[in-house]
Backbone as a printed PyTorch tensor [residue, N CA C, xyz], in Angstrom:
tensor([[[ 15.2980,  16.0410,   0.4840],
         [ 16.5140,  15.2690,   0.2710],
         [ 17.7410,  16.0200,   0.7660]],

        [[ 17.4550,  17.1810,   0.7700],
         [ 18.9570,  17.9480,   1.5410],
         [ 19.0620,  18.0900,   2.9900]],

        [[ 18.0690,  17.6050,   3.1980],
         [ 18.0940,  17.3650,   4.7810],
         [ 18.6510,  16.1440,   5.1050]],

        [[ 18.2820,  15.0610,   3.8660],
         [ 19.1720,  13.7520,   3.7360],
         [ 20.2370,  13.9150,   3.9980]],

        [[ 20.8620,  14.5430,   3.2560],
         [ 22.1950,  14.5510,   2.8060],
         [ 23.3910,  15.4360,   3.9910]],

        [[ 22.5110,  16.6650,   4.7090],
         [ 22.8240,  17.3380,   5.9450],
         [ 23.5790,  16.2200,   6.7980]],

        [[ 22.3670,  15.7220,   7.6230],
         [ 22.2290,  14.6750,   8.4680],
         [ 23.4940,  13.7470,   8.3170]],

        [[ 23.1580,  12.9780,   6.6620],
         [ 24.1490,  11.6260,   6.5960],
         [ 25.5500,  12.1870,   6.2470]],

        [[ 25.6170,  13.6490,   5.6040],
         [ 26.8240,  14.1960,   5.1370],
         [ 27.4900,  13.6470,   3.7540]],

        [[ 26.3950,  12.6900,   3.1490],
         [ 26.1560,  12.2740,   2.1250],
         [ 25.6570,  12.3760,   0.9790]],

        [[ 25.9070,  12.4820,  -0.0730],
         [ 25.6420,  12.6110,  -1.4220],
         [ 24.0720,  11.3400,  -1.0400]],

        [[ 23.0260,  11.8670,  -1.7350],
         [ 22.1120,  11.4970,  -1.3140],
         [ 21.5890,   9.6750,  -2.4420]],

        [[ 22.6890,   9.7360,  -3.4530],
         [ 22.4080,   8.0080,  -4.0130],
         [ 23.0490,   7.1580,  -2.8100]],

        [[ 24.4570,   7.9150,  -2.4240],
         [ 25.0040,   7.1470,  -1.0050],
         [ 24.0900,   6.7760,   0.0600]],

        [[ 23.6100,   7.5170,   0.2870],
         [ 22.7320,   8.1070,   1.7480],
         [ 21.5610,   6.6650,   1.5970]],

        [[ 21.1570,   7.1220,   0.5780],
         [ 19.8310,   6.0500,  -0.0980],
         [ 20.3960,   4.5420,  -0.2080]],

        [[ 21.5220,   4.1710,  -0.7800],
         [ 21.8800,   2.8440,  -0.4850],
         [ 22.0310,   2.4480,   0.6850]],

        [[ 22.7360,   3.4610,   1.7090],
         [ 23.3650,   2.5840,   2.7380],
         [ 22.1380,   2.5610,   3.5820]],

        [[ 20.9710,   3.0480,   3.6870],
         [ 19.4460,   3.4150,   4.2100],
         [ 18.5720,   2.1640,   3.8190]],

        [[ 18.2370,   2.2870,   2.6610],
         [ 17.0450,   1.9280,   1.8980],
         [ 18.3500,   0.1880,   0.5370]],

        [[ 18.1760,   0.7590,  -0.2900],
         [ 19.1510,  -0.2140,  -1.6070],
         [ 19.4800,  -1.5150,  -0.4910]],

        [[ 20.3050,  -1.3220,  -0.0560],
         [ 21.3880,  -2.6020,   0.6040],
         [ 20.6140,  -3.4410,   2.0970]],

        [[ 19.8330,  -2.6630,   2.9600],
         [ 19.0520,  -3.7240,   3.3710],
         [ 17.7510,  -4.2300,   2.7580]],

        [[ 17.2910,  -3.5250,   1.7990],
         [ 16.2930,  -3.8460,   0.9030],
         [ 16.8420,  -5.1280,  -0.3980]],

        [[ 17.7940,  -4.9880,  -0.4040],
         [ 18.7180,  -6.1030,  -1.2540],
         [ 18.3860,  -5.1960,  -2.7150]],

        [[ 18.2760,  -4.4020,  -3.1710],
         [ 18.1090,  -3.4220,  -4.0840],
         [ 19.1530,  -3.4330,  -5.1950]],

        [[ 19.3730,  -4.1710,  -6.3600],
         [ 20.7200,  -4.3250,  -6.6020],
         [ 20.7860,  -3.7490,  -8.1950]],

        [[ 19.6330,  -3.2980,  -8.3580],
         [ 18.9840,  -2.6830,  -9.4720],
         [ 18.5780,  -1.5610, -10.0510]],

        [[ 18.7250,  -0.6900,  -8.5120],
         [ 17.8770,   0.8350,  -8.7130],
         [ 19.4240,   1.6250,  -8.3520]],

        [[ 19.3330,   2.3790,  -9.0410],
         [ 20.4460,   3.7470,  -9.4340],
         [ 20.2080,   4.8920,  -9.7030]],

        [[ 20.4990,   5.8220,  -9.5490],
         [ 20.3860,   7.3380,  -9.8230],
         [ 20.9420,   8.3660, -10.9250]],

        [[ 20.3820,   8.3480, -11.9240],
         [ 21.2100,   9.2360, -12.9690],
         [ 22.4470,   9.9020, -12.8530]],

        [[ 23.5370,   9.9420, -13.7800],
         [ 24.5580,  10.2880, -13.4840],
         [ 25.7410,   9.8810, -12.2050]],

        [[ 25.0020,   8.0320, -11.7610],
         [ 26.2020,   7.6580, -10.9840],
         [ 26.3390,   6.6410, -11.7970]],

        [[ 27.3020,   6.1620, -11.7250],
         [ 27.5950,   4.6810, -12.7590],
         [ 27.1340,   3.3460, -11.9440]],

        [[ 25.6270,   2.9610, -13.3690],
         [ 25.3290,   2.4120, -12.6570],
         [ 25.9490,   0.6840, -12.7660]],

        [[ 25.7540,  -0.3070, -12.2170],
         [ 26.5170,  -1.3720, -12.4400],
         [ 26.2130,  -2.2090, -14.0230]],

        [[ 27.2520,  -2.8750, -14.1790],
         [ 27.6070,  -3.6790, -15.7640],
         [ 26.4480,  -4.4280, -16.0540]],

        [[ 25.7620,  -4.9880, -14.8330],
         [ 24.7220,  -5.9200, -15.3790],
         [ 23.7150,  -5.3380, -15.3720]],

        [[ 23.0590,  -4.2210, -15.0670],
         [ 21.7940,  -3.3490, -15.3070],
         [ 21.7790,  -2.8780, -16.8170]],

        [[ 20.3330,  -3.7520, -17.2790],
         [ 20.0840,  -3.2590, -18.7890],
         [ 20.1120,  -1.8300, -18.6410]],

        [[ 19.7700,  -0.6990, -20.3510],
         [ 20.0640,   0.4280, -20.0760],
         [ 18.2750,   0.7490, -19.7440]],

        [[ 18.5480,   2.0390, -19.3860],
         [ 17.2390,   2.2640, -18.7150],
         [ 16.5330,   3.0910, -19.2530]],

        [[ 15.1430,   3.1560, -19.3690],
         [ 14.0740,   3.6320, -20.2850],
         [ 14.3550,   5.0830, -20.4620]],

        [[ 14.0690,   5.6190, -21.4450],
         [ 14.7460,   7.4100, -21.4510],
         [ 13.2830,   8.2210, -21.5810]],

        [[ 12.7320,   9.1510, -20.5280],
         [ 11.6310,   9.7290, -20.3050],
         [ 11.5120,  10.9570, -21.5680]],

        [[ 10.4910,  10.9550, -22.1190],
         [  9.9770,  11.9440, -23.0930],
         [  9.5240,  13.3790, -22.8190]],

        [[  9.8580,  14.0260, -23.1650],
         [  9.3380,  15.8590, -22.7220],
         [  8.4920,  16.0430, -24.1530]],

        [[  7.2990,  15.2150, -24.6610],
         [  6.4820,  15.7820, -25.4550],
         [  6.7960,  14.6670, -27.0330]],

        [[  7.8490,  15.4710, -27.9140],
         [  8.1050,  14.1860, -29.0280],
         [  9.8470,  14.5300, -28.9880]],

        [[ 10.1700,  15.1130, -27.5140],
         [ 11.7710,  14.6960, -27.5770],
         [ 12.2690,  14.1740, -26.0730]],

        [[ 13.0650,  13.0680, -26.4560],
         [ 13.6030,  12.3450, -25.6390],
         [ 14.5130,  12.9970, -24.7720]],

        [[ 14.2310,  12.7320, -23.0140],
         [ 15.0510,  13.2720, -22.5850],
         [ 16.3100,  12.7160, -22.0530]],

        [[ 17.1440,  12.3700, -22.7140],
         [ 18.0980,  11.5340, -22.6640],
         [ 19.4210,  12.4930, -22.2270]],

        [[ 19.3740,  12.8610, -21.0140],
         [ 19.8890,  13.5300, -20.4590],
         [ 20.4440,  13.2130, -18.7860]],

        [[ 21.4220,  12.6680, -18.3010],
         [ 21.4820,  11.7340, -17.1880],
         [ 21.9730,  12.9600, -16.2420]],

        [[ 22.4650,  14.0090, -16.8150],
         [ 22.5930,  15.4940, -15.3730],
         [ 21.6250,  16.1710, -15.3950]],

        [[ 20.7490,  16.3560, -16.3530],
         [ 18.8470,  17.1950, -16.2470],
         [ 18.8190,  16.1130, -15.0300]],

        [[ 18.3580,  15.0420, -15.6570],
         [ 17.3910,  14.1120, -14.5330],
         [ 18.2650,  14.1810, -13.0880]],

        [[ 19.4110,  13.9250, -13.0920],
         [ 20.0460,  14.1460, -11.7300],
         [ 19.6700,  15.1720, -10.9520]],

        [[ 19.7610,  16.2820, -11.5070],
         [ 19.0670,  17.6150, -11.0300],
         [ 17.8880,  17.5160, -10.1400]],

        [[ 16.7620,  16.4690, -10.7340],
         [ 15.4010,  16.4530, -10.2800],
         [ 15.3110,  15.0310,  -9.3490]],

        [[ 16.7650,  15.2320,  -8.7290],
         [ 16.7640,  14.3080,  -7.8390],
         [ 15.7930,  12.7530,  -8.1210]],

        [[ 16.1980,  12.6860,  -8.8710],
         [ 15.5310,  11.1020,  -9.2500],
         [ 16.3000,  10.0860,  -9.9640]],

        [[ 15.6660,   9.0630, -10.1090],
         [ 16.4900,   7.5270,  -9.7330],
         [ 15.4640,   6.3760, -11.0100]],

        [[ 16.6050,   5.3950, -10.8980],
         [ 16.0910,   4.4200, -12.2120],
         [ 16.1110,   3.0770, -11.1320]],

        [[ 14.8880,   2.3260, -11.9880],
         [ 14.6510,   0.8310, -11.1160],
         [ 13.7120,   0.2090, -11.9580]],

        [[ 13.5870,  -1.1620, -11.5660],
         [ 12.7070,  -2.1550, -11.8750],
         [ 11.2960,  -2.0460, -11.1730]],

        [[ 10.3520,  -2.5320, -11.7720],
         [  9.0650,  -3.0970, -11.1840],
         [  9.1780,  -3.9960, -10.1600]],

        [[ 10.1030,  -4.6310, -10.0050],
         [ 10.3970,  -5.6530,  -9.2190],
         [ 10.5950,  -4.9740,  -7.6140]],

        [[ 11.8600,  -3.9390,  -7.9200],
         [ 12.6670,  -3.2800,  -6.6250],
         [ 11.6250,  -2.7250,  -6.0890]],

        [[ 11.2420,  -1.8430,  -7.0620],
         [  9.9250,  -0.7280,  -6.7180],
         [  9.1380,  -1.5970,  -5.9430]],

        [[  8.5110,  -2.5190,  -6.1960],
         [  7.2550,  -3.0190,  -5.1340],
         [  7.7440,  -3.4730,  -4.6190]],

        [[  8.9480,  -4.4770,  -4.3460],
         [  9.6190,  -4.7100,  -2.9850],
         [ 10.1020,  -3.4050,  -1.5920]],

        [[ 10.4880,  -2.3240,  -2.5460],
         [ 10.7130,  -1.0230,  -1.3590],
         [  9.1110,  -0.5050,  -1.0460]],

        [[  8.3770,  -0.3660,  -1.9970],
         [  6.6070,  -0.1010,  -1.2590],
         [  6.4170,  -1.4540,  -0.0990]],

        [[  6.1510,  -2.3350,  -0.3550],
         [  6.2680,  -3.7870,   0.4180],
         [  6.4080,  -2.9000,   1.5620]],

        [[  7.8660,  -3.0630,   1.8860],
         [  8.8030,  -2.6110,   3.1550],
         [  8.3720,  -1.4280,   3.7120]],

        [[  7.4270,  -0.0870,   2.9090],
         [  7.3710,   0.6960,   3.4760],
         [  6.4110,   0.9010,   4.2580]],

        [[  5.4830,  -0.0080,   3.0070],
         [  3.8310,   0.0820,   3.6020],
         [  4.0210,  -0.1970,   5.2530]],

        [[  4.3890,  -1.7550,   5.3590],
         [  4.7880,  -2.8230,   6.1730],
         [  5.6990,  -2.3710,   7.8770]],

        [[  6.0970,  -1.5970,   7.3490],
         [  7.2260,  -0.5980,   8.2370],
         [  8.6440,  -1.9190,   8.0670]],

        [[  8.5060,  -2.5290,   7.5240],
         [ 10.0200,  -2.9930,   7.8710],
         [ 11.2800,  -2.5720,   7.2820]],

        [[ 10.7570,  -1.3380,   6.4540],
         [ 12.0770,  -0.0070,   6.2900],
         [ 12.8640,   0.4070,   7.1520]],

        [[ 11.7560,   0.1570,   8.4340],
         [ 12.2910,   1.2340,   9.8360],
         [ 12.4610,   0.4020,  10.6760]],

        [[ 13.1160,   1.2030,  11.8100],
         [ 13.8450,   0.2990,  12.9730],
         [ 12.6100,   0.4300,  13.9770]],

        [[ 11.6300,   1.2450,  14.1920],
         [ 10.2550,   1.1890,  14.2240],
         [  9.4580,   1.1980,  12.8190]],

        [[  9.0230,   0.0300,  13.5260],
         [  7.8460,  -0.5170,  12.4880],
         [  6.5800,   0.5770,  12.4340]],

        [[  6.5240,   1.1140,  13.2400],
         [  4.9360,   1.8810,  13.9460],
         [  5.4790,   3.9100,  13.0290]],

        [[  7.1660,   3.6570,  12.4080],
         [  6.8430,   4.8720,  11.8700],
         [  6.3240,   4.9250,  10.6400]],

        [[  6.0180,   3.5270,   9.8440],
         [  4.8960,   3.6120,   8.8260],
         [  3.6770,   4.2290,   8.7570]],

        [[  2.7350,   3.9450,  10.1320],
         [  1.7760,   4.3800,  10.7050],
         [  1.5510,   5.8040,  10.7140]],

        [[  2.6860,   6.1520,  11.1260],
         [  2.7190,   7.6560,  11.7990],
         [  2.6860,   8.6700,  10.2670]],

        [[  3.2390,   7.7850,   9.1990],
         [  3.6370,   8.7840,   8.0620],
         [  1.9740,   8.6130,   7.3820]],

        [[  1.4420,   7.8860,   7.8670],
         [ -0.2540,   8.3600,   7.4480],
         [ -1.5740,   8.3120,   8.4450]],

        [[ -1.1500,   9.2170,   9.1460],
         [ -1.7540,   9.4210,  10.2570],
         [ -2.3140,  10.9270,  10.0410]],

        [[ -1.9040,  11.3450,   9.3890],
         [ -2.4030,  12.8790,   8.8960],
         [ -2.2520,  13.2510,   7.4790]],

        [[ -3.5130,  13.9060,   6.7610],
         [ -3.3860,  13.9230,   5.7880],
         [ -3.8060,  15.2780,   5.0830]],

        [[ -3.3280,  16.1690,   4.0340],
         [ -3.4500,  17.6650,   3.9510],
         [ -4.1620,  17.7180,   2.6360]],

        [[ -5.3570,  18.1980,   2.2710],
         [ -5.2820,  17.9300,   0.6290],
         [ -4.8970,  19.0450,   0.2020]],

        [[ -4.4640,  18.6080,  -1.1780],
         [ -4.3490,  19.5110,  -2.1780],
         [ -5.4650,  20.3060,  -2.6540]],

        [[ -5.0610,  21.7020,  -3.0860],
         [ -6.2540,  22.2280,  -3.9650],
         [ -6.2660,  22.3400,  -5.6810]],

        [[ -6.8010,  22.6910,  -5.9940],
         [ -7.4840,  22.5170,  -7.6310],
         [ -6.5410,  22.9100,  -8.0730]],

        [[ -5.9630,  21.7570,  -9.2080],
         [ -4.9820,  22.4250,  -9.8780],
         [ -6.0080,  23.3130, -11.3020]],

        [[ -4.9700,  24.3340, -11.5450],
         [ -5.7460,  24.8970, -13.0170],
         [ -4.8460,  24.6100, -14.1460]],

        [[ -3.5960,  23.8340, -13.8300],
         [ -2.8840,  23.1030, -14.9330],
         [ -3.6850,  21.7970, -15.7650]],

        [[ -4.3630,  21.2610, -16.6650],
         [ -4.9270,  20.1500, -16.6150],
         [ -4.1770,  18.9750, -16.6530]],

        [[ -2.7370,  18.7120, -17.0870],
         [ -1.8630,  17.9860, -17.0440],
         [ -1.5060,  17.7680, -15.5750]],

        [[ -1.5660,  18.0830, -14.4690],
         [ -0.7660,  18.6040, -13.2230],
         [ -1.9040,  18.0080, -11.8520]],

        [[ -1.5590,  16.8720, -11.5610],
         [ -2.6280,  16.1830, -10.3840],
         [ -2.9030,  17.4850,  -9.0110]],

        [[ -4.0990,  17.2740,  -8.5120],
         [ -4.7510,  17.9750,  -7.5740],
         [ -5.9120,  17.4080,  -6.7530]],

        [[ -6.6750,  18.1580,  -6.2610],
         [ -7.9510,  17.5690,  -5.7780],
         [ -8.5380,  16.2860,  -6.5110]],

        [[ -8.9690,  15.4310,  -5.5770],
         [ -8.6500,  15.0090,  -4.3750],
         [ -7.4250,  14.4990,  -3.5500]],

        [[ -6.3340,  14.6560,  -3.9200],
         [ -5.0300,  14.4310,  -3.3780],
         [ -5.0260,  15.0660,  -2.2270]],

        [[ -4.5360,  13.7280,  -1.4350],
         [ -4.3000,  14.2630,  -0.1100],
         [ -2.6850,  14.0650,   0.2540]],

        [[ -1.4230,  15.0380,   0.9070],
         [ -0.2830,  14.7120,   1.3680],
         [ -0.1380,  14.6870,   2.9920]],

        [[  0.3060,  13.3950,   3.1390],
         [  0.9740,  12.6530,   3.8050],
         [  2.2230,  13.1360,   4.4180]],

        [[  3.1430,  12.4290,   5.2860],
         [  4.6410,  12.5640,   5.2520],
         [  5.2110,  11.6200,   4.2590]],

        [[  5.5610,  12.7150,   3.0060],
         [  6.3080,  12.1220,   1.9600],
         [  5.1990,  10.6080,   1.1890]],

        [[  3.7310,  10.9560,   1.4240],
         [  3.4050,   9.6800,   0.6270],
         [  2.1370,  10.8420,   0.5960]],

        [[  1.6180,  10.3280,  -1.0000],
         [  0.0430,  10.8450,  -1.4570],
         [ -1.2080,   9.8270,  -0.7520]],

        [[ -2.8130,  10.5920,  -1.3080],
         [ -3.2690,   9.6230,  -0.7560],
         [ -4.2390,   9.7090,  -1.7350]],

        [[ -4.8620,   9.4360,  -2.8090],
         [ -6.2940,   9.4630,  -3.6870],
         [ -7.3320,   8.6600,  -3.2100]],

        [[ -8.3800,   9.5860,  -3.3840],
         [ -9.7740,   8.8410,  -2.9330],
         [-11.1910,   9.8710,  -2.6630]],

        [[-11.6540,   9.0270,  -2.7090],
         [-12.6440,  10.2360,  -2.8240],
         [-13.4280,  10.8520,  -1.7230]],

        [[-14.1760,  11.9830,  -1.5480],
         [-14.2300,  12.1740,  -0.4820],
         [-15.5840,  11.9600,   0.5180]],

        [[-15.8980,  11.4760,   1.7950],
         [-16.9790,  10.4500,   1.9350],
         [-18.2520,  10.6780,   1.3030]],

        [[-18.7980,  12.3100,   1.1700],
         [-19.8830,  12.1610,   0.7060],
         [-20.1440,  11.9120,  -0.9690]],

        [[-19.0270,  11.6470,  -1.5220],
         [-18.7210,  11.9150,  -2.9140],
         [-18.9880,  10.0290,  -3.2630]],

        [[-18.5010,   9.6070,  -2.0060],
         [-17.6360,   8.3460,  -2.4020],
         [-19.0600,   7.2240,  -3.1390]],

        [[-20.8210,   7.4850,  -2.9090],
         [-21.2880,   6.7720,  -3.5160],
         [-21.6360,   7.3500,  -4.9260]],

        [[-21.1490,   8.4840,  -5.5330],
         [-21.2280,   8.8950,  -7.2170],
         [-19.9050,   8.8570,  -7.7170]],

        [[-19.3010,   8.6730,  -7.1030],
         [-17.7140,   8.7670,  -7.4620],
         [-16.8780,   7.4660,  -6.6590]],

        [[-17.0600,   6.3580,  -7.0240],
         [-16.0920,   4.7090,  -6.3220],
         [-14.6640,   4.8610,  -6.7690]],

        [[-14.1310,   5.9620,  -5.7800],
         [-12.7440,   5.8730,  -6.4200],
         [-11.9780,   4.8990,  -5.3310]],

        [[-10.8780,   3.7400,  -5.8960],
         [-10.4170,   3.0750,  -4.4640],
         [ -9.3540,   4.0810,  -3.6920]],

        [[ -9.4280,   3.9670,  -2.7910],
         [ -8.9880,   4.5180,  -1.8930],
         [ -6.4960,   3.9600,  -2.6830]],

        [[ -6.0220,   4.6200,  -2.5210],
         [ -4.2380,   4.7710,  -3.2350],
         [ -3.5070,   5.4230,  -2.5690]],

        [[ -1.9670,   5.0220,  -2.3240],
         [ -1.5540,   5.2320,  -1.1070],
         [ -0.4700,   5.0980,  -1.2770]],

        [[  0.4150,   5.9010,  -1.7350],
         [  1.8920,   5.9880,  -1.9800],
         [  2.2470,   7.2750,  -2.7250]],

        [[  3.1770,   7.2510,  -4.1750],
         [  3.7250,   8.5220,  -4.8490],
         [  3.4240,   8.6100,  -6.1050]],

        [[  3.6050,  10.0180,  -7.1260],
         [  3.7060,   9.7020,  -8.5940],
         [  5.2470,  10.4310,  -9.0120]],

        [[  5.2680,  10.6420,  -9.8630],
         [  6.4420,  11.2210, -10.8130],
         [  6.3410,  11.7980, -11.4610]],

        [[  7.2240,  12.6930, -11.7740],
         [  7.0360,  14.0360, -12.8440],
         [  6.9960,  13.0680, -14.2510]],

        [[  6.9900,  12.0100, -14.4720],
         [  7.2100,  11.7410, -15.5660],
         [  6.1180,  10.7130, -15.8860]],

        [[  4.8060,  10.6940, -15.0000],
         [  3.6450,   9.7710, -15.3870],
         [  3.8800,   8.6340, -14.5710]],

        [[  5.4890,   8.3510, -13.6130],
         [  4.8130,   7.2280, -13.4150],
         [  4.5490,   7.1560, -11.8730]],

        [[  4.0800,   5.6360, -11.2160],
         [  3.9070,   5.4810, -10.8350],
         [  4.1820,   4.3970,  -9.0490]],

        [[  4.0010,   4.8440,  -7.9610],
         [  4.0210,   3.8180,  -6.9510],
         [  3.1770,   3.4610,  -5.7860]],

        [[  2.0820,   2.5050,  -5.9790],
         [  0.8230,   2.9460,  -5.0860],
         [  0.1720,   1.6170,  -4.3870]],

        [[ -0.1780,   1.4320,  -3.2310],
         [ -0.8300,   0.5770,  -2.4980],
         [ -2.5890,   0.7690,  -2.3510]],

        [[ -3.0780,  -0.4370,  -3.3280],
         [ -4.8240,  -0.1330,  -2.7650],
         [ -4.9850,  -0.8320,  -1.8340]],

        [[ -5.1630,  -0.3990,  -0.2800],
         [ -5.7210,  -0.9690,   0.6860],
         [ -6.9090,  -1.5390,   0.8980]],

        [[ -7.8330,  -1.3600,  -0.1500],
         [ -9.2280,  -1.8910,  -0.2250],
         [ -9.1330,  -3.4810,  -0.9680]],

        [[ -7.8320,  -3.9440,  -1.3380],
         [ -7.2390,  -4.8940,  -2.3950],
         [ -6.2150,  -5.7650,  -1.7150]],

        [[ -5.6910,  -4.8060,  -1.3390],
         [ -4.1860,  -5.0530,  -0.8030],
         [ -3.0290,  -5.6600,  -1.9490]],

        [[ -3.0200,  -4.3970,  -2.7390],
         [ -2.8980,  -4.9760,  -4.1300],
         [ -1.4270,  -3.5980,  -4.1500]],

        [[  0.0480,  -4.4350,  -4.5470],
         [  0.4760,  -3.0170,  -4.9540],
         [  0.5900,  -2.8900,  -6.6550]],

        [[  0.9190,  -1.5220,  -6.6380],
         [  0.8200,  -1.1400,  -8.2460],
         [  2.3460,  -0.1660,  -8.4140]],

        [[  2.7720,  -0.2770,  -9.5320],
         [  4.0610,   0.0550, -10.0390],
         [  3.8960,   0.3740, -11.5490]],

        [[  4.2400,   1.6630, -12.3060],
         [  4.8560,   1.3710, -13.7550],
         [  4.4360,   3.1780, -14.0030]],

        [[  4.9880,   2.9800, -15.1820],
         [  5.3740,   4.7800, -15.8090],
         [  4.6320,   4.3460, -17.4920]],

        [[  4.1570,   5.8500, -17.6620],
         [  4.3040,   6.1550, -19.2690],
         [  5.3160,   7.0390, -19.4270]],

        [[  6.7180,   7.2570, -18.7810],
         [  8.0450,   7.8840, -18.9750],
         [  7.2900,   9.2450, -20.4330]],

        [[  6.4580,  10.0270, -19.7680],
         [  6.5270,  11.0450, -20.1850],
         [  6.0040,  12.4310, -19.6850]],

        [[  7.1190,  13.4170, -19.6050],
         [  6.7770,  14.5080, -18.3060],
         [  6.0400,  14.9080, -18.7060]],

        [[  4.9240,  15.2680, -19.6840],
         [  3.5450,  16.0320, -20.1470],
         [  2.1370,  15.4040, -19.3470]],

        [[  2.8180,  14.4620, -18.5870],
         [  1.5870,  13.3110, -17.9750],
         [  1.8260,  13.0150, -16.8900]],

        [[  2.0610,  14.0870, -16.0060],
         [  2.2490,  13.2240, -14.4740],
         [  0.6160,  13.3520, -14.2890]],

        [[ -0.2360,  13.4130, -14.3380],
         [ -1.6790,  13.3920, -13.9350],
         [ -1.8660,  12.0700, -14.4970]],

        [[ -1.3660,  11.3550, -15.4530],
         [ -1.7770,   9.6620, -15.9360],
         [ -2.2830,   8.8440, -14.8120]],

        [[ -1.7730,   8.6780, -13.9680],
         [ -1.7200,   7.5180, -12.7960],
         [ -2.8460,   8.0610, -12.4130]],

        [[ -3.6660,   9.0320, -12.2540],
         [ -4.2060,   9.3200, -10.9520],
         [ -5.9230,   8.9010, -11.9070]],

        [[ -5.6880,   9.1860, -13.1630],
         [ -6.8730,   9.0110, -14.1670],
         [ -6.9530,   7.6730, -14.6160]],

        [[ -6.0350,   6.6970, -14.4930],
         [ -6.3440,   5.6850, -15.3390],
         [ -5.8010,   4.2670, -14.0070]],

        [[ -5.2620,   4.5330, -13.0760],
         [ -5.3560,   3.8190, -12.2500],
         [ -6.8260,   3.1910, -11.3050]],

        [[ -7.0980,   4.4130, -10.5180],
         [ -8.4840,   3.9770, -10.6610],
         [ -9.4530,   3.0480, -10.9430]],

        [[ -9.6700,   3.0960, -12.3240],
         [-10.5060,   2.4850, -13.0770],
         [ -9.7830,   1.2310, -13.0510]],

        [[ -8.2120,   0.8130, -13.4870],
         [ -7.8560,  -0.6400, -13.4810],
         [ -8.0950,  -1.1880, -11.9930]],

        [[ -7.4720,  -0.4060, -10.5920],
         [ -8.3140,  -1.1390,  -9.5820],
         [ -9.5110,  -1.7590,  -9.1950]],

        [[-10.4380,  -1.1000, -10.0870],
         [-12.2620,  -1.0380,  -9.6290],
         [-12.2010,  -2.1880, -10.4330]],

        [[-11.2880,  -2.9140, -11.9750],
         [-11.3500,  -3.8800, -12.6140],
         [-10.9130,  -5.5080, -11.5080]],

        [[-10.3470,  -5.2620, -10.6460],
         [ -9.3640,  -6.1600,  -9.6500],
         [-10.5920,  -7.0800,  -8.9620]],

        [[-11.1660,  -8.1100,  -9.6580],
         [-12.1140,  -9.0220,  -8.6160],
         [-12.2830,  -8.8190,  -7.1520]],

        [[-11.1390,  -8.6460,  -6.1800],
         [-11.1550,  -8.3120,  -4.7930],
         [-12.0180,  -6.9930,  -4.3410]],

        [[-11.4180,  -6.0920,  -5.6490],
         [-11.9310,  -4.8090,  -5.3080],
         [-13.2770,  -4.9500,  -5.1320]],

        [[-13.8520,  -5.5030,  -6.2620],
         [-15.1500,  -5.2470,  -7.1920],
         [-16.0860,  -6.2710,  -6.0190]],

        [[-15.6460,  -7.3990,  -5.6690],
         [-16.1210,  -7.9810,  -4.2910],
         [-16.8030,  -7.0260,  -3.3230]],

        [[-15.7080,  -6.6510,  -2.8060],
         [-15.6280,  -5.9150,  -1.1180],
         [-16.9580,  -4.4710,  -1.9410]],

        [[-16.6240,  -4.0940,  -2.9890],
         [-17.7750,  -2.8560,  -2.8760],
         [-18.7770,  -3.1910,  -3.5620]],

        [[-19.2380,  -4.5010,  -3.7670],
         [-20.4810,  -4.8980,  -3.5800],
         [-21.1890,  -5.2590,  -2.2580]],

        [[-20.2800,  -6.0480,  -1.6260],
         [-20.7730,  -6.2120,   0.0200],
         [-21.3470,  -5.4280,   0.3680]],

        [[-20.4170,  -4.0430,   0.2630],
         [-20.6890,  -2.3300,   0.7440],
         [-21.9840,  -1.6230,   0.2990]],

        [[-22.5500,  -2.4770,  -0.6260],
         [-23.8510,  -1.7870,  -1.3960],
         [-23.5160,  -1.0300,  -2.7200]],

        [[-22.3020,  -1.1960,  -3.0750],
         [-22.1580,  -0.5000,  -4.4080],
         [-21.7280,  -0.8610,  -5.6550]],

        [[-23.0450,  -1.8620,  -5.9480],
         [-22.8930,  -2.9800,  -7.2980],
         [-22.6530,  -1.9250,  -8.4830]],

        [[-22.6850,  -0.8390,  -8.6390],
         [-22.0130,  -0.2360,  -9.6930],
         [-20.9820,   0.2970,  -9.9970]],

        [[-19.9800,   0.2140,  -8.2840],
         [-18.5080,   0.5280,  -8.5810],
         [-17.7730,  -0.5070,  -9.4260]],

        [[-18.1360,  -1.4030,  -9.1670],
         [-17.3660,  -3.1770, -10.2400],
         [-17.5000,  -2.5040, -11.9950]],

        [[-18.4200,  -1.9610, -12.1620],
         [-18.4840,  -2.0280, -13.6770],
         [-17.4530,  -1.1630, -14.6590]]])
């Protein structure tokens, strides 16, 4: 993000509206500690364990931002899609290579099989794994705070939402999964594939 901000010479909620917010029609998502507009309900306050972190310059710090389910899968939409970009084809390019992660020894703290992208994750499992282990293939980000923003391409299904608590950014990566493999489309296509026991 400070390369954002280099570049645009911009405070980086600026940078992000005049980019992303305003041709996205975004009229909802804001950044801690800017004021956000009169008609935005107040926004969910993330937990550090059994205390609230209701703190709008911490969270500013960690460069992060407040939004709807709504915005959120409309900006995945656009990104997947490339119509973020003035090339469409640099969607492509941002998963065209992929690095994994290694083992975390935090157990709270996502790792293997995570693969990074430019600026997007990738979960799934890995081919020889993939008939003891039907993980769907996920394709976007998480958050220090559990939640979540992810595209199953095996579905074409997007997914959005938080348990707003920083002791759980590994949530999404454990319990997503399993609700995809629940998704009729999913559970379809990897039977075709020969794998009537990923559906269950």
């Amino acid at each position: 993000m400070a390369v954002i901000e280099a570049v645009t010479r911009r405070p980086i909620h600026e940078a992000f509206a005049t980019l992303i917010y305003e041709p996205l029609g975004l009229t909802r998502t804001w950044h801690p500690g800017t004021p956000p507009e009169a008609s935005m309900p107040p926004a969910a306050v993330p937990w550090a364990g059994d205390e609230p972190m209701d703190r709008p310059l911490a969270l500013r710090s960690f460069r992060d931002l407040f939004s709807t389910a709504e915005e959120t899968l409309r900006f995945l939409r656009a990104l997947i899609t490339g119509e973020l970009f003035d090339d469409p084809a640099t969607a492509e390019r941002m998963r065209q290579h992929w690095n994994p992660l290694g083992f975390s020894l935090i157990p709270s703290a996502p790792g293997w099989p995570i693969e990074y992208g430019l600026a997007m994750m990738r979960f799934q499992a890995p081919r020889l794994l993939k008939p003891f282990f039907p993980i769907p293939t996920l394709i976007g980000h998480t958050g220090a705070s559990g939640s979540w923003l992810f595209y199953a391409p095996d579905s074409d299904l997007y997914l959005t939402g938080t348990v707003d608590q920083l002791t759980a950014p590994a949530v999404p990566f454990k319990k997503l999964p399993r609700l995809v493999r629940q998704i009729p489309s999913y559970a379809t296509k990897s039977e075709r594939e020969g794998g009537e026991h990923t559906s269950k």
